[in-house]
CHARMM internal coordinates of N, CA and C (Angstrom, degrees):
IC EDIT
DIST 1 N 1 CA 1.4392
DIST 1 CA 1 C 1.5351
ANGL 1 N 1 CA 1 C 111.01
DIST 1 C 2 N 1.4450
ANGL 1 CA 1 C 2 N 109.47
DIHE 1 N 1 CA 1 C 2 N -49.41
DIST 2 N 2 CA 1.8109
ANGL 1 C 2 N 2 CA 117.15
DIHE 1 CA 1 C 2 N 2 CA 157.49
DIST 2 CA 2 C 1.7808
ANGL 2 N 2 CA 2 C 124.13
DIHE 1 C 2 N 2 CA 2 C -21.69
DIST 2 C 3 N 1.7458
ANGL 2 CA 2 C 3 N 85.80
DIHE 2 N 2 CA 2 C 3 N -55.90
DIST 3 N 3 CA 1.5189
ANGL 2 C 3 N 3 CA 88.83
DIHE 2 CA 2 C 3 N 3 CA -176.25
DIST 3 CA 3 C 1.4987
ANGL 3 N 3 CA 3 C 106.24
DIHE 2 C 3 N 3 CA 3 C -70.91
DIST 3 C 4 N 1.0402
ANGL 3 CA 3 C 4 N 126.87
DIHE 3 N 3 CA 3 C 4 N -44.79
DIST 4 N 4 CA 1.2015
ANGL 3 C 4 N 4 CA 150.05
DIHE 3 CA 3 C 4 N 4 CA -174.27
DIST 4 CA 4 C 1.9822
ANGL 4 N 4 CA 4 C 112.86
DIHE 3 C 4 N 4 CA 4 C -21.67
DIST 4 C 5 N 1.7205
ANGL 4 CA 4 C 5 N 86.73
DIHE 4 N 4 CA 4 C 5 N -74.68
DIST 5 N 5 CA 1.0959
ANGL 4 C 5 N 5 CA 116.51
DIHE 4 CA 4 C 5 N 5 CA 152.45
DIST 5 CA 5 C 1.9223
ANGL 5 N 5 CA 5 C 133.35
DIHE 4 C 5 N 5 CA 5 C -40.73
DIST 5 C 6 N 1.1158
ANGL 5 CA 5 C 6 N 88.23
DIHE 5 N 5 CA 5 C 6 N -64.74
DIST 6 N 6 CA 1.7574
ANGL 5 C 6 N 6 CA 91.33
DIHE 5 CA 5 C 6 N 6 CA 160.05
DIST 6 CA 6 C 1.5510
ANGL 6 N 6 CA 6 C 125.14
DIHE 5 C 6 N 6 CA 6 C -35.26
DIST 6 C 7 N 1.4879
ANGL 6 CA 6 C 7 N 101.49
DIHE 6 N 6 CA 6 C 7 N -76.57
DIST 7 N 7 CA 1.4276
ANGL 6 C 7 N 7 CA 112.94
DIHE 6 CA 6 C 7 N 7 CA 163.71
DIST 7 CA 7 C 1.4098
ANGL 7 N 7 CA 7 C 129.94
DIHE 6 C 7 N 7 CA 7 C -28.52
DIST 7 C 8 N 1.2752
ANGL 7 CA 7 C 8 N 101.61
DIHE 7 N 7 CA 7 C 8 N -39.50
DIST 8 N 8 CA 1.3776
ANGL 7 C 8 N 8 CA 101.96
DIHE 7 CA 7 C 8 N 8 CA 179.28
DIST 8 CA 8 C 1.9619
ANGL 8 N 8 CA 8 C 131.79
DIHE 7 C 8 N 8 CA 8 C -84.60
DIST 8 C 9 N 1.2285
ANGL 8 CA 8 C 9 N 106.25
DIHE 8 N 8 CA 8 C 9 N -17.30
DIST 9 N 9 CA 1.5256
ANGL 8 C 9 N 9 CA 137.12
DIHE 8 CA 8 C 9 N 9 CA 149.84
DIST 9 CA 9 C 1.6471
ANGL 9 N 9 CA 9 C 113.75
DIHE 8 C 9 N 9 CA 9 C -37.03
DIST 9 C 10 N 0.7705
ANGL 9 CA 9 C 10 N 104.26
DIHE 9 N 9 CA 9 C 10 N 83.41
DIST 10 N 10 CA 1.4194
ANGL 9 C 10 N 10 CA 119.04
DIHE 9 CA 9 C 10 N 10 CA -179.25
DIST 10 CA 10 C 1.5914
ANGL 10 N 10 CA 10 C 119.82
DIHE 9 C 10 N 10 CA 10 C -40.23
DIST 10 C 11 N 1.2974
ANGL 10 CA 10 C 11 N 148.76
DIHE 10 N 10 CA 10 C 11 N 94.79
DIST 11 N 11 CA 1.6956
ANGL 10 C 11 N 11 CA 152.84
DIHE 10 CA 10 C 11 N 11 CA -153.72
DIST 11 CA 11 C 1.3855
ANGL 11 N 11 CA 11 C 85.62
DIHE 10 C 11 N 11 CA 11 C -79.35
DIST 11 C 12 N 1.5780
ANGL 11 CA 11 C 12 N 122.78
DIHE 11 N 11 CA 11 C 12 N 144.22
DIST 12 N 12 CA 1.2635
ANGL 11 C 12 N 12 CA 133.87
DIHE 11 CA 11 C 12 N 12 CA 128.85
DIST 12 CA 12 C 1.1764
ANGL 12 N 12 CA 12 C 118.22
DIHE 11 C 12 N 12 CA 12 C -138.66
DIST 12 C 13 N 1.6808
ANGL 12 CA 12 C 13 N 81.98
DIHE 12 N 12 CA 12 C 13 N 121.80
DIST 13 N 13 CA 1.6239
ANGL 12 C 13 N 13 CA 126.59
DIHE 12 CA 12 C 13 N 13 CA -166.48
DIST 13 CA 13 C 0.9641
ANGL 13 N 13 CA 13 C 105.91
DIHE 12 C 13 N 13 CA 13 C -46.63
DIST 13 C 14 N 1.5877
ANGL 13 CA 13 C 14 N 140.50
DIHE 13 N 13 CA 13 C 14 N -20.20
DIST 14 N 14 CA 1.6761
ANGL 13 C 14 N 14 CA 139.36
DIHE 13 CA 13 C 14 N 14 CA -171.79
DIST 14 CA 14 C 2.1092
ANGL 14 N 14 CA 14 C 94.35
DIHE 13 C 14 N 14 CA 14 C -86.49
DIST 14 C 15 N 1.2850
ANGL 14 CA 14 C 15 N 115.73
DIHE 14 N 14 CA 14 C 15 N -35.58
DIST 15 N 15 CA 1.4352
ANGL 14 C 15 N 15 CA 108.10
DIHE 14 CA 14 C 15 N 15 CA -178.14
DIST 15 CA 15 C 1.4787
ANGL 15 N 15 CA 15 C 114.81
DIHE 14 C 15 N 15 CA 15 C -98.46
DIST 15 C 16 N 1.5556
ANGL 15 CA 15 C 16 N 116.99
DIHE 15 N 15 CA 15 C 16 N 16.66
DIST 16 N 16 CA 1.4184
ANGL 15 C 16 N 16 CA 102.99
DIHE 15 CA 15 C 16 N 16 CA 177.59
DIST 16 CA 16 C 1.7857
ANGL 16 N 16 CA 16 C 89.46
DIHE 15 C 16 N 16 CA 16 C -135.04
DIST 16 C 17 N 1.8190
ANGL 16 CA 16 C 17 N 90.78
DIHE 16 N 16 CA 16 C 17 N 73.89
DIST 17 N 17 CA 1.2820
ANGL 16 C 17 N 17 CA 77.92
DIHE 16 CA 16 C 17 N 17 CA 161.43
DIST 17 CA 17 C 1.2153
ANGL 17 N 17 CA 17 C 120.01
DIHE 16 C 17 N 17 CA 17 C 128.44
DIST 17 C 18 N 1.9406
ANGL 17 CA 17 C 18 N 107.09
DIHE 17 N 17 CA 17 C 18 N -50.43
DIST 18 N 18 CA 1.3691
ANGL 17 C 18 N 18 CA 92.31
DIHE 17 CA 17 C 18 N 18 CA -144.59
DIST 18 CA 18 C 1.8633
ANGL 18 N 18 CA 18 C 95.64
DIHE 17 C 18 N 18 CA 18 C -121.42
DIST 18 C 19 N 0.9703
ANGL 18 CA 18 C 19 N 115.55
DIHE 18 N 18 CA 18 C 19 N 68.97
DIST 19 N 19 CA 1.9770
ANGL 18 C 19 N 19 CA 129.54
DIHE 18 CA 18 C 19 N 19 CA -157.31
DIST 19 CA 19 C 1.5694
ANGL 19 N 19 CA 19 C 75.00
DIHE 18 C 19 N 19 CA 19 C -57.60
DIST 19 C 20 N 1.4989
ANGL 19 CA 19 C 20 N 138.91
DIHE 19 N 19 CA 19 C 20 N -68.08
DIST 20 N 20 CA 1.4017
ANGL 19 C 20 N 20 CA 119.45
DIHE 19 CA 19 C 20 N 20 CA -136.28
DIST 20 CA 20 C 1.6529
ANGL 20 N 20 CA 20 C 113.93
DIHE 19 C 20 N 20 CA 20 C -70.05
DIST 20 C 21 N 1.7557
ANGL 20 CA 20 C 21 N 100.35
DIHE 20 N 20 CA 20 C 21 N -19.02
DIST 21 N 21 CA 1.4237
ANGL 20 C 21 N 21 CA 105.58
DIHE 20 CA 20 C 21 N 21 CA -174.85
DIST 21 CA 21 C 1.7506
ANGL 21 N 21 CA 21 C 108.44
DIHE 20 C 21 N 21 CA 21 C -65.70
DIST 21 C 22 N 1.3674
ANGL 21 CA 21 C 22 N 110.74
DIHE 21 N 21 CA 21 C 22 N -24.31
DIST 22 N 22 CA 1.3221
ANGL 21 C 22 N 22 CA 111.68
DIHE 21 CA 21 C 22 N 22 CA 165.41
DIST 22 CA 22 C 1.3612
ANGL 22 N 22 CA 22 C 127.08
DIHE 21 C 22 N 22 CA 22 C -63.76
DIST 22 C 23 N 1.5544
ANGL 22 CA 22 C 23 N 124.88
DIHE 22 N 22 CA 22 C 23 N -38.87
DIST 23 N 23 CA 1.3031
ANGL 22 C 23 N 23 CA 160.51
DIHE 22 CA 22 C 23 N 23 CA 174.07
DIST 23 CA 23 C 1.3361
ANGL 23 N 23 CA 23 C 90.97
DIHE 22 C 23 N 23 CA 23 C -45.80
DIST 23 C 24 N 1.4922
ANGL 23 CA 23 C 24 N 119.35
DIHE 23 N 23 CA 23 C 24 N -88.94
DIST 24 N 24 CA 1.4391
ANGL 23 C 24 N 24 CA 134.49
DIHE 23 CA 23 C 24 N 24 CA 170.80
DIST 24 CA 24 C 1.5101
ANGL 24 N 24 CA 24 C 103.92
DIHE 23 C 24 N 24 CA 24 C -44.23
DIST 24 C 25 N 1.1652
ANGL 24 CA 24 C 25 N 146.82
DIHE 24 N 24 CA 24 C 25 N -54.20
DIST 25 N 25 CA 1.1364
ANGL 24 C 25 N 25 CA 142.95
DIHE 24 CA 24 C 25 N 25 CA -162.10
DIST 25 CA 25 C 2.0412
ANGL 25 N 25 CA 25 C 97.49
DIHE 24 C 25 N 25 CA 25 C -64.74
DIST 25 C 26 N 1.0807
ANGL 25 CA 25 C 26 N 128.22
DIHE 25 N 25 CA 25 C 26 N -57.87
DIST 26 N 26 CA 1.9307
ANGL 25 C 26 N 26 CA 120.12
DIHE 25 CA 25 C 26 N 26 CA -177.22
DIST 26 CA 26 C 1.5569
ANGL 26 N 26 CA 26 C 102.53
DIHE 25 C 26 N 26 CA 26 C -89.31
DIST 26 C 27 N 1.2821
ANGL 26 CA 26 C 27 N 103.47
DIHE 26 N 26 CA 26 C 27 N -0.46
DIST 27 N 27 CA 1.7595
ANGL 26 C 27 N 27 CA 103.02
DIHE 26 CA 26 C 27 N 27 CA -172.70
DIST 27 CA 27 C 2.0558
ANGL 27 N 27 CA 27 C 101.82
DIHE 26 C 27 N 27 CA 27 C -50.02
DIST 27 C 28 N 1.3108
ANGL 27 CA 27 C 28 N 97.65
DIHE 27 N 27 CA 27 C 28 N -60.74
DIST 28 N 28 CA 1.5341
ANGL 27 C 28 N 28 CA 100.62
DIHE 27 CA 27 C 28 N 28 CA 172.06
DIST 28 CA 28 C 1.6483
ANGL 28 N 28 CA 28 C 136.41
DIHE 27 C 28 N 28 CA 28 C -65.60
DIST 28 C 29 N 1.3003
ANGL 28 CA 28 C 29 N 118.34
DIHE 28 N 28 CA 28 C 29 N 31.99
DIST 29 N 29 CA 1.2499
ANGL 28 C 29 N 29 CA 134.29
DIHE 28 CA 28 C 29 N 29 CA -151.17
DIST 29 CA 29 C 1.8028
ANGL 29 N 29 CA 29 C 94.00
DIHE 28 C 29 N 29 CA 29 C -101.93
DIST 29 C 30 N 1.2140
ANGL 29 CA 29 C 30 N 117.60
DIHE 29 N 29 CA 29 C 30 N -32.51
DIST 30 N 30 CA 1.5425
ANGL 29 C 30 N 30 CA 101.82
DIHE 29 CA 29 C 30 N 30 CA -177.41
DIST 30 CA 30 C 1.8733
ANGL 30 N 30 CA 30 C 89.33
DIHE 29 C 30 N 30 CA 30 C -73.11
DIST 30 C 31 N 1.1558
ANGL 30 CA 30 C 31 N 104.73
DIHE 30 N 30 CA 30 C 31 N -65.01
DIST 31 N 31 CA 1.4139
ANGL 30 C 31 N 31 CA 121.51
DIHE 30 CA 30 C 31 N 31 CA -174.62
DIST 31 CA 31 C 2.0538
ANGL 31 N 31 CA 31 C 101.90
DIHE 30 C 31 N 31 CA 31 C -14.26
DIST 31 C 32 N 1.0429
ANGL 31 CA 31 C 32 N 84.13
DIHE 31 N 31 CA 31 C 32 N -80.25
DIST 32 N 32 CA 1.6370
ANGL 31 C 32 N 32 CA 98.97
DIHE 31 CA 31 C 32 N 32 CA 176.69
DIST 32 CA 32 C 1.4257
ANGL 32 N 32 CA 32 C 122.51
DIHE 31 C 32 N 32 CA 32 C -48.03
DIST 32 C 33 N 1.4148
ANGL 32 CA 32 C 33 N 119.09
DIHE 32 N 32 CA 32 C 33 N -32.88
DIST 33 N 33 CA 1.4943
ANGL 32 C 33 N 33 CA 129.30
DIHE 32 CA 32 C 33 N 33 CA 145.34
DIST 33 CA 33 C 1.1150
ANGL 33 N 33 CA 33 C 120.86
DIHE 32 C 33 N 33 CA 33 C -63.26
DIST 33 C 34 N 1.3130
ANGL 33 CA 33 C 34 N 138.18
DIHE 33 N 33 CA 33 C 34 N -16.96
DIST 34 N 34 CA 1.3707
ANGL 33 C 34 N 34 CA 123.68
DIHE 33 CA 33 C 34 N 34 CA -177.50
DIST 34 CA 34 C 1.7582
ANGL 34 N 34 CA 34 C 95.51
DIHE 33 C 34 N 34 CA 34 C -98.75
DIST 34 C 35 N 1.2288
ANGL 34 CA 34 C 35 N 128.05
DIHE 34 N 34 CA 34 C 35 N -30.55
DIST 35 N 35 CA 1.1794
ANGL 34 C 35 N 35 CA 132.67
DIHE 34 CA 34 C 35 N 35 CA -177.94
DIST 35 CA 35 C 1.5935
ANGL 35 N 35 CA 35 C 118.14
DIHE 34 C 35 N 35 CA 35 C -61.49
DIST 35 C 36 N 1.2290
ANGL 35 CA 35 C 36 N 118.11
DIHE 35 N 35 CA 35 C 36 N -40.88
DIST 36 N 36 CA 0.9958
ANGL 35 C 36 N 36 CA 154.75
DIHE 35 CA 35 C 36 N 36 CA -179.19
DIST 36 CA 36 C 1.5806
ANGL 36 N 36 CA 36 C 107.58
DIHE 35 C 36 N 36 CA 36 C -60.84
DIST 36 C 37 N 1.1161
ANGL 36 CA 36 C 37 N 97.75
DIHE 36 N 36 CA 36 C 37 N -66.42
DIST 37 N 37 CA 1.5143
ANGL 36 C 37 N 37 CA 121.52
DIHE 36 CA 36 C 37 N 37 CA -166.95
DIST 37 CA 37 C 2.3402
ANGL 37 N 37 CA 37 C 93.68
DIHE 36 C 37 N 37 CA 37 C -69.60
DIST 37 C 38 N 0.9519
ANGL 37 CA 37 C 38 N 94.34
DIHE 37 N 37 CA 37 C 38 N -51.50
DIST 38 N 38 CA 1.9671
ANGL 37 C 38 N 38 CA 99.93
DIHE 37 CA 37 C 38 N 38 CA 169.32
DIST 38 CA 38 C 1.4247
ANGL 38 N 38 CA 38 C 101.83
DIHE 37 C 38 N 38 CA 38 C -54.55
DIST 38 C 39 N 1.1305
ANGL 38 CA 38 C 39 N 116.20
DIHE 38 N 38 CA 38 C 39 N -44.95
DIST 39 N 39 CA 1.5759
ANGL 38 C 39 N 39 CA 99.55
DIHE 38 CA 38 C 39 N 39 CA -168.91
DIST 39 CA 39 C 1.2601
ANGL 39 N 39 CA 39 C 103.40
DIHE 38 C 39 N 39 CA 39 C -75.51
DIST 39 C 40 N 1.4622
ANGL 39 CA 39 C 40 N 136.75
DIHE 39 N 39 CA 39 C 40 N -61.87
DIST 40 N 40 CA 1.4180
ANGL 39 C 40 N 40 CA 139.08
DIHE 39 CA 39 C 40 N 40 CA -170.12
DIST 40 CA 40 C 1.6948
ANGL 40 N 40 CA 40 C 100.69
DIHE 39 C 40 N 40 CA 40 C -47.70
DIST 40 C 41 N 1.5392
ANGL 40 CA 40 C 41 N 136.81
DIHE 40 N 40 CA 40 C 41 N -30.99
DIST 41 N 41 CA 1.1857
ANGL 40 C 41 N 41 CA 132.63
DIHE 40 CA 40 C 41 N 41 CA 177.02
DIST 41 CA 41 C 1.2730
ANGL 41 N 41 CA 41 C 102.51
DIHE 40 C 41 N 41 CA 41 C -66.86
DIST 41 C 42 N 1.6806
ANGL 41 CA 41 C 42 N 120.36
DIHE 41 N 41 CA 41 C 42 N -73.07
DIST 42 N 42 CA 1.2430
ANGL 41 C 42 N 42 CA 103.75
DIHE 41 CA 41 C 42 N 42 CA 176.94
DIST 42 CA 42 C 1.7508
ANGL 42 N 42 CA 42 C 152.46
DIHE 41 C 42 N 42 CA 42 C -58.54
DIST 42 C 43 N 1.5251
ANGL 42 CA 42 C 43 N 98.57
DIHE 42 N 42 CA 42 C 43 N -6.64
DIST 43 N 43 CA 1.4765
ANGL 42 C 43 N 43 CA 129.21
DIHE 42 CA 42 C 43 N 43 CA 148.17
DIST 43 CA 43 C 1.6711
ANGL 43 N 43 CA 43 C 110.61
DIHE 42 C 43 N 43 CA 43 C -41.12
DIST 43 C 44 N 1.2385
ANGL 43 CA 43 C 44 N 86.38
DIHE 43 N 43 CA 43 C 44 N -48.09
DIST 44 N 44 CA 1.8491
ANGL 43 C 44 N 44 CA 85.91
DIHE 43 CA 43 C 44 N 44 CA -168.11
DIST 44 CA 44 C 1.4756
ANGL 44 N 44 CA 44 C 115.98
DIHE 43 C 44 N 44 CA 44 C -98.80
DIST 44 C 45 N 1.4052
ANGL 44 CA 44 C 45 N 103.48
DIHE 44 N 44 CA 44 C 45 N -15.10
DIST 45 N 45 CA 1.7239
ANGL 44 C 45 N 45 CA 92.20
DIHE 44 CA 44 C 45 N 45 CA 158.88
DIST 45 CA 45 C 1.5514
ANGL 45 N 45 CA 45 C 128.87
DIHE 44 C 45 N 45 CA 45 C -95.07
DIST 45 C 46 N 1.4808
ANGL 45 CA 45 C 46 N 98.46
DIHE 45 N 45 CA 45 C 46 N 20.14
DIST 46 N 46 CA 1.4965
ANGL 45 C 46 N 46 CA 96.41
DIHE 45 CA 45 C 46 N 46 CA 162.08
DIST 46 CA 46 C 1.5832
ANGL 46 N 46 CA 46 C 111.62
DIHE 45 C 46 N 46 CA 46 C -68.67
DIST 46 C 47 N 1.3019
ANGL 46 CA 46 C 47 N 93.23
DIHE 46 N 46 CA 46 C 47 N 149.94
DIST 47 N 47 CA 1.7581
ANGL 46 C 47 N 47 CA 116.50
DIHE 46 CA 46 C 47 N 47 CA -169.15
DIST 47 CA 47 C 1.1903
ANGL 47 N 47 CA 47 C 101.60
DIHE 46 C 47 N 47 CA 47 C -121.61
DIST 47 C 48 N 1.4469
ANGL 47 CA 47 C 48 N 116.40
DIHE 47 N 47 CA 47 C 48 N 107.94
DIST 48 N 48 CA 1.6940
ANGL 47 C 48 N 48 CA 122.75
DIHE 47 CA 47 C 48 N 48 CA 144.93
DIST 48 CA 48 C 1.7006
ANGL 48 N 48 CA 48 C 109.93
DIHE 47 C 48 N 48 CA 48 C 102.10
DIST 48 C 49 N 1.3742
ANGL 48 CA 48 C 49 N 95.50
DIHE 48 N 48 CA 48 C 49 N 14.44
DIST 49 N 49 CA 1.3819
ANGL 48 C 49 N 49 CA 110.57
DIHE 48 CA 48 C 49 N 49 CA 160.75
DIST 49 CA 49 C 1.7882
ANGL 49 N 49 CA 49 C 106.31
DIHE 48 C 49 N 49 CA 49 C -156.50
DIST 49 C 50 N 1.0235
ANGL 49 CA 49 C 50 N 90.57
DIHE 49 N 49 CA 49 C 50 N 85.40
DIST 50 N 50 CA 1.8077
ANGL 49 C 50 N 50 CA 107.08
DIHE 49 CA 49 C 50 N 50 CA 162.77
DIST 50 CA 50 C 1.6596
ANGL 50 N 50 CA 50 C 111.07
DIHE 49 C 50 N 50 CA 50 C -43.96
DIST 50 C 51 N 1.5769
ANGL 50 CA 50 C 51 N 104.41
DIHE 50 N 50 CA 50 C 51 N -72.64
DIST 51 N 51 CA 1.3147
ANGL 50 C 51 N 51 CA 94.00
DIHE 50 CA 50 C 51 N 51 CA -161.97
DIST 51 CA 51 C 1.6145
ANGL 51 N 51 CA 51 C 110.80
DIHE 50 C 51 N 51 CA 51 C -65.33
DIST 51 C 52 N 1.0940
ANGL 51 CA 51 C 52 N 128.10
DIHE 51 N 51 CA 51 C 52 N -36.66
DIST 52 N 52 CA 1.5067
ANGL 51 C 52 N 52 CA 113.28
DIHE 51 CA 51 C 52 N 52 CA -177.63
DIST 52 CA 52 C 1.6754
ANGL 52 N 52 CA 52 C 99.83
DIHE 51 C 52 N 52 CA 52 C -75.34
DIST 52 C 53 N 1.4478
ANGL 52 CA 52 C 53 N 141.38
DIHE 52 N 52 CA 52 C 53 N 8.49
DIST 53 N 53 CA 1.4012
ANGL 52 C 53 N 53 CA 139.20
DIHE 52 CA 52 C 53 N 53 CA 173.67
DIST 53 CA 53 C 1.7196
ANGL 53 N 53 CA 53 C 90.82
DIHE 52 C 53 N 53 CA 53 C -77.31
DIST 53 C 54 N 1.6981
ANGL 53 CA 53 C 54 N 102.81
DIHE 53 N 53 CA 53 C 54 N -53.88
DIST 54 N 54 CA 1.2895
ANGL 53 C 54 N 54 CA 91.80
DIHE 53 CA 53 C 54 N 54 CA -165.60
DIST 54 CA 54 C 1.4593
ANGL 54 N 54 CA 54 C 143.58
DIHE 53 C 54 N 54 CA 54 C -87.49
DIST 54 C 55 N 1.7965
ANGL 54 CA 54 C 55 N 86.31
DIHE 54 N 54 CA 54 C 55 N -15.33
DIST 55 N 55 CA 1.4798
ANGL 54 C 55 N 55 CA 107.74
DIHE 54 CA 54 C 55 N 55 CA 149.85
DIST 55 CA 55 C 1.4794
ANGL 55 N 55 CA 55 C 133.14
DIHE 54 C 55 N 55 CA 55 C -34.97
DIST 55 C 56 N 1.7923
ANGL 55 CA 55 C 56 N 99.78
DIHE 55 N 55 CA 55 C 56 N -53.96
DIST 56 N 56 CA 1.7444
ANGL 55 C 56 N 56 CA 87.03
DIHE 55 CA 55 C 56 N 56 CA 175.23
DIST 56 CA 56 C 1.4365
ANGL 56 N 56 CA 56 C 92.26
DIHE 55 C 56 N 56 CA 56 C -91.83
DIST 56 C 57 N 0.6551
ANGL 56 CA 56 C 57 N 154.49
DIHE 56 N 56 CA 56 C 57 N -4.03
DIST 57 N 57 CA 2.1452
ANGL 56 C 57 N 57 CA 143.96
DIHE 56 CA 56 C 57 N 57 CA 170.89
DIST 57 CA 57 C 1.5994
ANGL 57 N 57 CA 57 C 92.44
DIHE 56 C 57 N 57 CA 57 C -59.52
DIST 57 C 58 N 1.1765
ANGL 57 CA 57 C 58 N 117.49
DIHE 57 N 57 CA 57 C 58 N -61.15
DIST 58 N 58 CA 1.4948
ANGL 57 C 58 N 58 CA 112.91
DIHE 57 CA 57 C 58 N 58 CA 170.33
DIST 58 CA 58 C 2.1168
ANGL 58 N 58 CA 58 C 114.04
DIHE 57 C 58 N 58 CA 58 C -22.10
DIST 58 C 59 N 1.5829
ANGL 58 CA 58 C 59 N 83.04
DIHE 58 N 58 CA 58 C 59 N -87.75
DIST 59 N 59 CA 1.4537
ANGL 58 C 59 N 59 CA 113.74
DIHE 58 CA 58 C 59 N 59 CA -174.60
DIST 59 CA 59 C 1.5682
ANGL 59 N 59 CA 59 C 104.70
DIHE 58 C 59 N 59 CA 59 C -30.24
DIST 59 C 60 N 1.4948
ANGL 59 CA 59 C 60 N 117.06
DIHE 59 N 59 CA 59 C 60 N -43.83
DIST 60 N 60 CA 0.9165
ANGL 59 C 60 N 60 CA 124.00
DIHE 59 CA 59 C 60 N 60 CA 174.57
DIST 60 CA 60 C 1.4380
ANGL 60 N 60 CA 60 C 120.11
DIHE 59 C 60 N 60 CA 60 C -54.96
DIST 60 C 61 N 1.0114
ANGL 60 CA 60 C 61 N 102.15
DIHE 60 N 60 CA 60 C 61 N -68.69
DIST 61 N 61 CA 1.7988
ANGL 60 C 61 N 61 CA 113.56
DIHE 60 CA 60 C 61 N 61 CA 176.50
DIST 61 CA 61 C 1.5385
ANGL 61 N 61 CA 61 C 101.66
DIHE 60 C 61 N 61 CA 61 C -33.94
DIST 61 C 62 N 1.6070
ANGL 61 CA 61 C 62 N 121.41
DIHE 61 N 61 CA 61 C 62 N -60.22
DIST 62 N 62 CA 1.2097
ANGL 61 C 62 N 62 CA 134.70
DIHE 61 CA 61 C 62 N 62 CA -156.06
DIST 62 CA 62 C 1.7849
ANGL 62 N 62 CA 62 C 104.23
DIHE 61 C 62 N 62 CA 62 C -58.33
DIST 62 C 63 N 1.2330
ANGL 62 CA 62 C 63 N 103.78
DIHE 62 N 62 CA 62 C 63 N -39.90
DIST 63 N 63 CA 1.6226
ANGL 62 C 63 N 63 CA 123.19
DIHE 62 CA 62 C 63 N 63 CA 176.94
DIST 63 CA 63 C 1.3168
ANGL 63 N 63 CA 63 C 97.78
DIHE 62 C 63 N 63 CA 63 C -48.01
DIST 63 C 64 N 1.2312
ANGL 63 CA 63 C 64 N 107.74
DIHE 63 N 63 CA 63 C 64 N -79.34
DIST 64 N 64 CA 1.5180
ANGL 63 C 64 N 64 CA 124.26
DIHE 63 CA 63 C 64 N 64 CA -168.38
DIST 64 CA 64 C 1.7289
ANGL 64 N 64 CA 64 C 110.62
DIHE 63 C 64 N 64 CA 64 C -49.82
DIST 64 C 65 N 1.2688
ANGL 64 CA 64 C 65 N 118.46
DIHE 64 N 64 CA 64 C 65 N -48.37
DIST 65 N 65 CA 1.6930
ANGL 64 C 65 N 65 CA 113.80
DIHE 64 CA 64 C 65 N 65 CA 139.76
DIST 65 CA 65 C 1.3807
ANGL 65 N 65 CA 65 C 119.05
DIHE 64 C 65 N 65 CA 65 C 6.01
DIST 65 C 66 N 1.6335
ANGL 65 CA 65 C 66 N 85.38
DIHE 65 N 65 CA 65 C 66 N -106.24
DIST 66 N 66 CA 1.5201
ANGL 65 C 66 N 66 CA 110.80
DIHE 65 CA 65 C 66 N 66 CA 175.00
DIST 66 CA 66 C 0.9701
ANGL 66 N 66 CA 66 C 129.67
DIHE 65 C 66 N 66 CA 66 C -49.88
DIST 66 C 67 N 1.7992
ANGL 66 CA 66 C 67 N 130.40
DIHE 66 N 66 CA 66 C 67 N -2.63
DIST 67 N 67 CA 1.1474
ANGL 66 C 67 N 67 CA 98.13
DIHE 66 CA 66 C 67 N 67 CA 170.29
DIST 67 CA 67 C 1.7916
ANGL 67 N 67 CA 67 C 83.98
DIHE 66 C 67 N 67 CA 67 C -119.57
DIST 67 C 68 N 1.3584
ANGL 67 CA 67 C 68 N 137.00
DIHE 67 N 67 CA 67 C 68 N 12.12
DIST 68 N 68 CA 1.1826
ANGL 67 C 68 N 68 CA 118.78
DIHE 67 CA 67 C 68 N 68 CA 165.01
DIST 68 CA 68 C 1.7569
ANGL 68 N 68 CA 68 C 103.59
DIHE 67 C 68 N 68 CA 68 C -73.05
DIST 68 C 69 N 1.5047
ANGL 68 CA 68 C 69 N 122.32
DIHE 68 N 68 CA 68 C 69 N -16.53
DIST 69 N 69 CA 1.3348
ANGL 68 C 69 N 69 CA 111.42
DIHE 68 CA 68 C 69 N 69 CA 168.82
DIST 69 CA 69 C 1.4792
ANGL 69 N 69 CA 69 C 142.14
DIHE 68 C 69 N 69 CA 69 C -77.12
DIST 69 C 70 N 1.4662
ANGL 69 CA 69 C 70 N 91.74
DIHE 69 N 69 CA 69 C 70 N -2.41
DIST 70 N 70 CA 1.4409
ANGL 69 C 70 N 70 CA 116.29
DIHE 69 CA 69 C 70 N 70 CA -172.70
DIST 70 CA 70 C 1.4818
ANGL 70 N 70 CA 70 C 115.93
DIHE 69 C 70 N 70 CA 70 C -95.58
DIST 70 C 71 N 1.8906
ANGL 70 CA 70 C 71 N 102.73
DIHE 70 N 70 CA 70 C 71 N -17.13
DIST 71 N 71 CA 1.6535
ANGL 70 C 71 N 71 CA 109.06
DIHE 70 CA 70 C 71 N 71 CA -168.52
DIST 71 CA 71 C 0.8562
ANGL 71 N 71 CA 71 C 93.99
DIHE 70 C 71 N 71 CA 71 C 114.64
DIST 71 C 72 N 1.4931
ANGL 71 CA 71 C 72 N 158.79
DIHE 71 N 71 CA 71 C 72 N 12.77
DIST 72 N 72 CA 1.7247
ANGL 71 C 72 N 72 CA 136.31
DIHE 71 CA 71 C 72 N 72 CA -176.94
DIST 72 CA 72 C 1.6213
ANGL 72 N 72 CA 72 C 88.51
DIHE 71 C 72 N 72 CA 72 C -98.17
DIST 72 C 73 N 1.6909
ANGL 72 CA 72 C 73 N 112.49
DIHE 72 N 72 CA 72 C 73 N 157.76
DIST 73 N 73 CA 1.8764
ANGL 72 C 73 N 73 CA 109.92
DIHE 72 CA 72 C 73 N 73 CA -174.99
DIST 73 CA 73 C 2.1008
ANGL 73 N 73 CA 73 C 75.31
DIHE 72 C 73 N 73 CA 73 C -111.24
DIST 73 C 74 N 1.1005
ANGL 73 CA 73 C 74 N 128.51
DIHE 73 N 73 CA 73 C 74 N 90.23
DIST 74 N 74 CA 1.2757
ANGL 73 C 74 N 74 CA 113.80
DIHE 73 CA 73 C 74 N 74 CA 157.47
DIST 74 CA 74 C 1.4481
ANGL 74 N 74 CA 74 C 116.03
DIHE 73 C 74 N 74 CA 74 C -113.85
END
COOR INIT
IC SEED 1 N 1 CA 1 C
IC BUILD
């Protein structure tokens, strides 16, 4: 029943162990903000098609979302 229990305890891999994979894991966070941040500019200087300008301005945002849910600070 011990083992049982154990198993079921959820591991995260950043506290058993592995500090630099965290390090490496936000290390690229300006990087990914500056990337981020280029695309949503050039999103918006599309000319003469709005909706696909704002389509990826969307997509963009949504990115930036997902990875603020993951742990990224962008």
């Amino acid at each position: 029943m011990q083992n049982e229990a154990r198993h079921m305890v959820p591991i995260d891999p950043y506290e058993d162990g592995a500090k630099e994979t965290r390090q490496d894991f936000t290390a690229n966070d300006f990087r990914i903000t500056r990337a981020l941040d280029s695309l949503l500019i050039s999103a918006r200087s599309i000319k003469g098609d709005a909706v696909s300008a704002e389509d990826i301005a969307a997509r963009v945002q949504t990115l930036r979302h997902l990875l603020k849910q993951v742990g990224h600070v962008v």
